[in-house]
C-alpha positions as CSV (number, residue, x, y, z in Angstrom):
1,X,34.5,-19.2,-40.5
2,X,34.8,-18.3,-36.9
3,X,32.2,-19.6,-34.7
4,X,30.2,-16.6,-32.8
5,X,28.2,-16.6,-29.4
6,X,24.9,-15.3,-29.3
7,X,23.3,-13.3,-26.4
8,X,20.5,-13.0,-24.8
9,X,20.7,-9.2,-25.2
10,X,20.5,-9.9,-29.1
11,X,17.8,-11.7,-29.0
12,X,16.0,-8.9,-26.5
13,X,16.6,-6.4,-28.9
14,X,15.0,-8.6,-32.0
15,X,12.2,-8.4,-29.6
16,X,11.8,-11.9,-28.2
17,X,9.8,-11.5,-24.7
18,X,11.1,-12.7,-21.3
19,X,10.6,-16.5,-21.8
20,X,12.1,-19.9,-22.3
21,X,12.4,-19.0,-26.3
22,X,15.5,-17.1,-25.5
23,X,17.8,-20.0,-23.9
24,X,16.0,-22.4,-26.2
25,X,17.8,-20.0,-29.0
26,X,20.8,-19.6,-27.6
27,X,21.5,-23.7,-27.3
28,X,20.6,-24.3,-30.5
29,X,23.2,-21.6,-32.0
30,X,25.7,-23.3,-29.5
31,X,24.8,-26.6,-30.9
32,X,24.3,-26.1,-34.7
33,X,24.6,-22.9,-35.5
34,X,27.5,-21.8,-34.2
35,X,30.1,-21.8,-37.6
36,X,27.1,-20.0,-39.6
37,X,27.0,-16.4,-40.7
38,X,26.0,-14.4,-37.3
39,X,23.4,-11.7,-39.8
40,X,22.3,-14.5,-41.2
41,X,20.9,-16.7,-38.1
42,X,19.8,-13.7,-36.5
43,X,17.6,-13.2,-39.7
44,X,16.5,-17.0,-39.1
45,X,15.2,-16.2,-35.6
46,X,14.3,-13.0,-36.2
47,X,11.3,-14.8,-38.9
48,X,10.7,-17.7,-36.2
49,X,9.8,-14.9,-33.8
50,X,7.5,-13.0,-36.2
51,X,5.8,-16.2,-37.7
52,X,6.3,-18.9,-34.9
53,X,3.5,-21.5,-36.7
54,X,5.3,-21.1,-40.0
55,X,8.1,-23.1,-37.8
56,X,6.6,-25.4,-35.7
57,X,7.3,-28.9,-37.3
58,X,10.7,-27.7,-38.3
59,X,13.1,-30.1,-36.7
60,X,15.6,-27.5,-34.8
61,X,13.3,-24.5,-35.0
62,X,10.3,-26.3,-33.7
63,X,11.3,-25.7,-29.8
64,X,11.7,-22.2,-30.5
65,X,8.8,-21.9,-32.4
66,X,6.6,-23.5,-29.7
67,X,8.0,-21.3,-26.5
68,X,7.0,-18.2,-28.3
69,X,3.3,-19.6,-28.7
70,X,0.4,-17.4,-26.7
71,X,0.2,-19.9,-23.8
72,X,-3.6,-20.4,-24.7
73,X,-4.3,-22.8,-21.2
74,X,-3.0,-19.2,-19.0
75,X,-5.3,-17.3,-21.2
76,X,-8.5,-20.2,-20.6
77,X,-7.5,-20.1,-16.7
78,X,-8.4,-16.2,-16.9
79,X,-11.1,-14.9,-14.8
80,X,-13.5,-13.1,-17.3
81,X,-15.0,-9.1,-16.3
82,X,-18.2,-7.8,-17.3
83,X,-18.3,-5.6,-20.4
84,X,-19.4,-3.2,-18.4
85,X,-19.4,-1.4,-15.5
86,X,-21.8,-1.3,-12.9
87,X,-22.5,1.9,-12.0
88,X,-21.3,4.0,-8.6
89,X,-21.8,6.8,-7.0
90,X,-18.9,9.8,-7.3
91,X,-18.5,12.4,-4.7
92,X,-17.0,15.6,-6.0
93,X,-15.8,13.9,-9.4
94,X,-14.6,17.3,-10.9
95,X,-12.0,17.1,-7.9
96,X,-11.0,13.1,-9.0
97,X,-7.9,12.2,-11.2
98,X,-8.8,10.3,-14.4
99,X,-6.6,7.5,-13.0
100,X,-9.3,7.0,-10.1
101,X,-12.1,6.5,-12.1
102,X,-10.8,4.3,-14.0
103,X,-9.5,2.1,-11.7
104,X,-12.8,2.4,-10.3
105,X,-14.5,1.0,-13.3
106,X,-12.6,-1.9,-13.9
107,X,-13.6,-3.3,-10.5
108,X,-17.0,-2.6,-11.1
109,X,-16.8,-5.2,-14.1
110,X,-15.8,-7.9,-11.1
111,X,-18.1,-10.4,-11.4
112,X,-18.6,-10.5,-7.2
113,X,-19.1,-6.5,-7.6
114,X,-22.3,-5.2,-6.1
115,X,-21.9,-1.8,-5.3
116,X,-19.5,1.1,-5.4
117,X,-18.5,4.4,-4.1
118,X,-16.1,7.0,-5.1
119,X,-14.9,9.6,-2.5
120,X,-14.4,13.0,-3.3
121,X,-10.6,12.7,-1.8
122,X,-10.0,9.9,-4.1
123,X,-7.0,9.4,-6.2
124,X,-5.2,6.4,-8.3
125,X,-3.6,3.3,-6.0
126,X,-3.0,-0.3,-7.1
127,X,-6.0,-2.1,-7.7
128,X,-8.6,-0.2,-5.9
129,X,-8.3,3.5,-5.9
130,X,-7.6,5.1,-2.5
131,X,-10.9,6.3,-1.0
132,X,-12.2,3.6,-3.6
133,X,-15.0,1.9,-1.5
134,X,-16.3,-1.8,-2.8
135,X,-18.9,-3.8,-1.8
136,X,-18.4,-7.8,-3.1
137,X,-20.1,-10.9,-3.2
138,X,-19.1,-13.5,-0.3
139,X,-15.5,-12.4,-1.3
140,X,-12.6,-10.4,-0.2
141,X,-9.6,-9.0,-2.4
142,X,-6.3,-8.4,0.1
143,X,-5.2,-5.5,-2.4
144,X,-8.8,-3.9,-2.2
145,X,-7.7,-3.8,1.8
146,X,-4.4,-2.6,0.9
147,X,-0.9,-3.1,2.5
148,X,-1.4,-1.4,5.3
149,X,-4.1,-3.0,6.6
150,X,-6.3,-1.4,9.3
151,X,-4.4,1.8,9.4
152,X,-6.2,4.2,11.4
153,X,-6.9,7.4,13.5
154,X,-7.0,7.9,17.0
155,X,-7.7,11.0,19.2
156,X,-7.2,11.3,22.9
157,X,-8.6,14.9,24.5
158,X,-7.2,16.0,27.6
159,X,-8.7,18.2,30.2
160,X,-5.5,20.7,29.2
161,X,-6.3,24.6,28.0
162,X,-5.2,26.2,25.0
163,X,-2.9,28.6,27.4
164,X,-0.5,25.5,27.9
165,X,-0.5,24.6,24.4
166,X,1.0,28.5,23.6
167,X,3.0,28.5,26.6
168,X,4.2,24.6,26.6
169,X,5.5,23.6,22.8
170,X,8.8,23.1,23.2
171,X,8.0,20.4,26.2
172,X,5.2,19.2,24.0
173,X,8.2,18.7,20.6
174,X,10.1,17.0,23.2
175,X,7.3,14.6,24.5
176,X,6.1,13.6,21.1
177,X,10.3,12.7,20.1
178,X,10.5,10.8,23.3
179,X,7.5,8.8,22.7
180,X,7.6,8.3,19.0
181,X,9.1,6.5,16.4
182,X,8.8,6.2,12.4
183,X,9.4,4.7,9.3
184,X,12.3,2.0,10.7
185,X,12.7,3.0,13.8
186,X,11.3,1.4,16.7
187,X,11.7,1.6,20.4
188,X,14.9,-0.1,21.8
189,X,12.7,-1.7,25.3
190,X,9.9,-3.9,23.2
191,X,6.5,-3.0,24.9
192,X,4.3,-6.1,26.0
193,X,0.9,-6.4,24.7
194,X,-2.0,-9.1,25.3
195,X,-2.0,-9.0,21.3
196,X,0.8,-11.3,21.2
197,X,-0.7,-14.4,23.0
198,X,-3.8,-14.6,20.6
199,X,-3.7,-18.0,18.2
200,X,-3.3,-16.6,15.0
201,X,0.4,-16.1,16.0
202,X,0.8,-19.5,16.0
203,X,-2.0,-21.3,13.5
204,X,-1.4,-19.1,10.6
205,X,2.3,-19.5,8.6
206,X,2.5,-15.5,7.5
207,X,1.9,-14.4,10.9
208,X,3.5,-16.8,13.2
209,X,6.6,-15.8,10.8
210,X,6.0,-12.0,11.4
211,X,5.6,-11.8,15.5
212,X,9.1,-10.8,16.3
213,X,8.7,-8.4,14.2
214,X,5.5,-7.2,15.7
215,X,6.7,-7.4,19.0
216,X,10.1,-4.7,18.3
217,X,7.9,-2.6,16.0
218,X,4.8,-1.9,18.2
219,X,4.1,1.4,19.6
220,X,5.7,2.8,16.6
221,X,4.1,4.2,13.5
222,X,4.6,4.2,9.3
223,X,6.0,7.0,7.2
224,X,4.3,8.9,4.0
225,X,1.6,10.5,5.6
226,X,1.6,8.7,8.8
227,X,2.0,11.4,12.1
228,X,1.7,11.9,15.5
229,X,0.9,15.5,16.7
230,X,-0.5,17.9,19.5
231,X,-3.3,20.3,18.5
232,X,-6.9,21.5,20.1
233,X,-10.4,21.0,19.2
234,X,-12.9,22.8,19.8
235,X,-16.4,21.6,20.7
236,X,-18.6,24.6,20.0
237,X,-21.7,23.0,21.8
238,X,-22.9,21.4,24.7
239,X,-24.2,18.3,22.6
240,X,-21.7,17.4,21.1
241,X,-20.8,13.7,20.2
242,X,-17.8,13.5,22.8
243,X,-20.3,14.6,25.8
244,X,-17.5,16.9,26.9
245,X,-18.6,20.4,28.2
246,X,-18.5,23.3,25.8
247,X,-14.5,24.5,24.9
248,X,-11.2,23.9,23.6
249,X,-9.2,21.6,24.8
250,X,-5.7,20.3,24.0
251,X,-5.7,16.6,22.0
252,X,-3.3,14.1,20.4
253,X,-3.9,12.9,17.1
254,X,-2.2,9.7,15.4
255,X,-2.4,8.3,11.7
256,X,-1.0,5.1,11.2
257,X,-1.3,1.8,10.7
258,X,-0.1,-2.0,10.9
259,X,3.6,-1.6,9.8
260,X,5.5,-4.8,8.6
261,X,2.5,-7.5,9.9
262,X,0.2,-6.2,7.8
263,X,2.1,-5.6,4.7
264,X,3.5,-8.8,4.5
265,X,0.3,-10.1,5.5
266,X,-1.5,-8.2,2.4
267,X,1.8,-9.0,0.3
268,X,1.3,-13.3,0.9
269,X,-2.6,-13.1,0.4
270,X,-2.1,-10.7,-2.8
271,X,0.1,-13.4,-4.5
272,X,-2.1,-16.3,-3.5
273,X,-5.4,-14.5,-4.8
274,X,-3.7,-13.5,-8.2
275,X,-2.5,-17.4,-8.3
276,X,-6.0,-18.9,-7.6
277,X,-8.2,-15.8,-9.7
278,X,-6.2,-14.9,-12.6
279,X,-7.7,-11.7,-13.8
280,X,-6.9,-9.5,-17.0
281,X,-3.8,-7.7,-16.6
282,X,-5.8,-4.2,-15.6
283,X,-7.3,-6.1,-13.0
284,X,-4.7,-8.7,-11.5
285,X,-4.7,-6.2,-8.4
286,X,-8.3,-7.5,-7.7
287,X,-8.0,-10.9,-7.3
288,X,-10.4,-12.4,-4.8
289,X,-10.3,-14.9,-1.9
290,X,-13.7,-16.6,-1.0
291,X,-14.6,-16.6,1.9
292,X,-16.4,-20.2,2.2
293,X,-12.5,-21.0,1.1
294,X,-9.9,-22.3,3.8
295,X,-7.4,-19.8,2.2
296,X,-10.5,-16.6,2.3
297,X,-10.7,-17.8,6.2
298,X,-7.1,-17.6,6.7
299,X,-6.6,-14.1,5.5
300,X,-9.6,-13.3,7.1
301,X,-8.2,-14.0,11.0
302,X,-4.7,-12.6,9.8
303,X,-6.4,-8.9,8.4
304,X,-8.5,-8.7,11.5
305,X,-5.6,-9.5,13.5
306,X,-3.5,-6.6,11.6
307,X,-6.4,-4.6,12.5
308,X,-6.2,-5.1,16.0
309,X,-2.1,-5.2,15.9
310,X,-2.7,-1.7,14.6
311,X,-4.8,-0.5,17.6
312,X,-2.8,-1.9,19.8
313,X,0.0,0.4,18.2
314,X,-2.0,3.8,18.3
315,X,-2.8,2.5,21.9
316,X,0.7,2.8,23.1
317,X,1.8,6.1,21.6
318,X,-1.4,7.5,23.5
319,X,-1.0,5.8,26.7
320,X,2.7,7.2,26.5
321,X,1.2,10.8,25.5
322,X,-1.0,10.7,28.4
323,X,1.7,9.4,31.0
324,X,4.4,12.1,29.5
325,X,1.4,14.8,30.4
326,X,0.5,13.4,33.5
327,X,-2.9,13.1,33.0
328,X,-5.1,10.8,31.3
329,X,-7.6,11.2,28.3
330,X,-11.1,12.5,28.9
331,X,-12.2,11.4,25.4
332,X,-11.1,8.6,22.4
333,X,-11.7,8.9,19.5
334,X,-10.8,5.9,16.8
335,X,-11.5,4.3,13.4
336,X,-9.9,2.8,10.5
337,X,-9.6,2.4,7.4
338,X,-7.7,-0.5,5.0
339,X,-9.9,-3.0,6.0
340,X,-12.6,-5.3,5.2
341,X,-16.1,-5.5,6.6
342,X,-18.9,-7.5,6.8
343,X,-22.1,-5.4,6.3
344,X,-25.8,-4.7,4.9
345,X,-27.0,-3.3,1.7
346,X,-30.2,-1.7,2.3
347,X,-32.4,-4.5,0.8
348,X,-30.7,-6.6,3.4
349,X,-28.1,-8.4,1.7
350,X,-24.9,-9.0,3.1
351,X,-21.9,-8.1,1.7
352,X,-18.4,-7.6,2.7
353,X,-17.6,-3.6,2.1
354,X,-13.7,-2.9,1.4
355,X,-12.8,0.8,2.3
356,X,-9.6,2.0,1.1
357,X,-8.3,4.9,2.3
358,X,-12.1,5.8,3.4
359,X,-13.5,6.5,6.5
360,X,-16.6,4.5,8.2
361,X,-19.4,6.5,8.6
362,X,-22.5,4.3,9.6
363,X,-25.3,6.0,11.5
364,X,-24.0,7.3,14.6
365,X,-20.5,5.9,14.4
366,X,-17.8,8.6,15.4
367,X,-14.9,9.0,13.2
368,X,-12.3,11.5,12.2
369,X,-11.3,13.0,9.3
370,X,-8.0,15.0,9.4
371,X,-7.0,18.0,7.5
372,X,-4.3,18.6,5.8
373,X,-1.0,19.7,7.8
374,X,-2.4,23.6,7.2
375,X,-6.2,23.0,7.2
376,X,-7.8,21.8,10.0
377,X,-9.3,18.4,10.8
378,X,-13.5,17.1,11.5
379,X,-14.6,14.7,14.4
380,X,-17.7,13.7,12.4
381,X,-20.4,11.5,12.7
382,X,-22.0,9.4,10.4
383,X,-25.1,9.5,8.3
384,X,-25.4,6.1,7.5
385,X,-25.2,7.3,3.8
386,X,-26.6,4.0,1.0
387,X,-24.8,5.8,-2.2
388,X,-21.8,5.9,-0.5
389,X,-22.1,2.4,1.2
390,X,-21.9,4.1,4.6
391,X,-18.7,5.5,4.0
392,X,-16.6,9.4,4.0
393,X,-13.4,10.6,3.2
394,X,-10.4,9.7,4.3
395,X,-8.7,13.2,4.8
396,X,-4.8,14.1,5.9
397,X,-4.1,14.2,2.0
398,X,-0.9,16.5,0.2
399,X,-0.9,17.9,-3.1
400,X,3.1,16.9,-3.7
401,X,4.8,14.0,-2.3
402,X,7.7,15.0,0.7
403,X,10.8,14.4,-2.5
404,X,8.3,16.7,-4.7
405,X,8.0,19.4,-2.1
406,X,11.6,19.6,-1.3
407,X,13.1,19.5,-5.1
């Protein structure tokens, strides 16, 4: 009889799993099986696969047999969740995909979970839903920050009518292509920063790897829903939270975020959490760092460096808005988002509050939520809110992705 080859694509479509079964299979087949009837031995293997304890002390079948176990030790090293969920607080939940909540619920069965919030802009992510806001234990999760960490508005208001606005937009489209870059792009002069002598560019690995980087890609912002743009805001009343008289007034706005620091930043901690707190496969997204850990530390400096990386980067476009105009900002406003932050529950414990893709709003602290690109945006101030865990939406949302709009 003439000897056959087995492949692994036969052995795929038996249904053996990704794993060292299938070379184990095909060597033996090589080595013994080779001058057998082909039907037959895939018969043989098919019955090792669907019984492997049946074949365990066979003497050539036993390998096989034992590489398509359960490996039990993975399953013992796992993480366990709560049975149930704690319970949060939803804003406008008949607005909220089905895919939100549940992602929701599965990290309010962490066991370092201690409070939750649901915005009413919410919608499904990885791991945490965006405008998913999580208060933990001592611990932070990098995917509960997200990839782009500290992303962020910024608003500069210039002492510029709305006449010029009508009369200027051509010179405004060119000013904001002149000073702007996305997605890849990047300016082709570097722009220094003070950013770039801190330490953490040379004690931590990740980000002493990803300063070049940095360095060509500051000033510069994102893509998806990432913008820069020219529009007015009007301040109806003399006390209002910019202390700017009564008015419209011409103002920049800028969405962005951290760009290739902080994703590979939040990509490096991600895998190192999910190694060290192996969690259920709904939950793997939501593995944790402590922070009494030298690893929680680390990612600690390096997301608050991202933060301030993405500053920096809003602070350039404006500075380069404002120079292009000739004038400088009478107002800033900024806050982020995709972060991380130590905080207060109201009984006075201290917890570290994750807000993804959800705006800040503690008593008094200014922030912006922006519109869609046909609604209008809110410079808001906070209420300081306990259900929501201080916390608002995060605004500039689409109903279709930019490849759904266009097909």
């Amino acid at each position: 009889m003439a000897k056959f080859k087995l492949r692994g694509k036969e052995l795929r479509n038996l249904g053996y799993p990704e794993s060292p079964a299938i070379g184990l299979a095909i060597n033996l087949v090589k080595q013994h099986y080779k001058h057998e009837d082909k039907a037959a031995v895939l018969q043989v293997l098919k019955a090792v696969l669907e019984n492997p304890e049946s074949y365990q002390s066979d003497p050539l079948l036993g390998k096989i047999a034992e590489a398509l176990q359960p490996d039990t030790s993975a399953i013992d090293r796992l993480v366990q969740l709560h049975s149930t969920a704690q319970p949060y607080t939803v804003f406008g939940a008949e607005g909220i995909e089905a895919g939100a909540h549940t992602q929701m619920e599965t990290a309010m069965r962490l066991p370092i979970t201690l409070g939750g919030a649901l915005m009413p802009d919410a919608h499904q992510g990885y791991g945490l839903p965006i405008g998913g806001v999580l208060a933990t234990d001592n611990a932070v999760i990098p995917y509960g920050v997200g990839v782009d960490i500290g992303r962020r508005m910024c608003l500069s208001v210039f002492d510029i009518s709305k006449d010029y606005l009508d009369k200027s937009q051509d010179q405004l489209t060119r000013i904001l292509q002149e000073n702007t870059r996305f997605g890849q792009d990047a300016f082709e002069k570097p722009m220094d920063d003070p950013l770039f002598e801190r330490d953490e560019f040379s004690s931590i690995p990740i980000v002493k790897k990803m300063r070049q980087r940095a360095v060509q890609q500051i000033g510069s912002s994102g893509s998806g829903n990432h913008f820069v743009e020219f529009g007015l805001i009007r301040l109806s009343t003399a006390d209002n939270a910019l202390n700017l008289p009564p008015g419209t007034y011409l103002a920049a706005l800028s969405h962005s975020g951290s760009r290739g620091l902080g994703a590979n930043i939040a990509r490096h901690y991600t895998k190192l959490a999910m190694d060290l707190c192996p969690l259920p496969k709904e939950a793997k997204h939501l593995a944790w760092l402590d922070l009494d850990s030298e690893n929680g530390q680390e990612y600690w400096a390096a997301m608050n460096l991202a933060g301030d990386y993405a500053s920096a980067c809003h602070h350039h476009i404006h500075r380069r808005l404002a120079k292009a105009l000739g004038t400088d900002p009478l107002s800033m406003v900024e806050n982020h988002h995709n972060f991380a932050w130590k905080e207060q529950l109201p009984d006075g414990k201290e917890v570290i509050v994750h807000r993804k893709g959800a705006t800040p709003a503690q008593a008094g602290t200014l922030g912006i939520i922006p519109g869609s690109m046909t609604a209008p945006g809110f410079v808001v101030l906070g209420r300081g809110h306990a259900p929501a865990l201080q916390s608002a939406a995060h605004g500039a949302g689409r109903l279709l992705s930019r490849t759904k709009a266009k097909q």
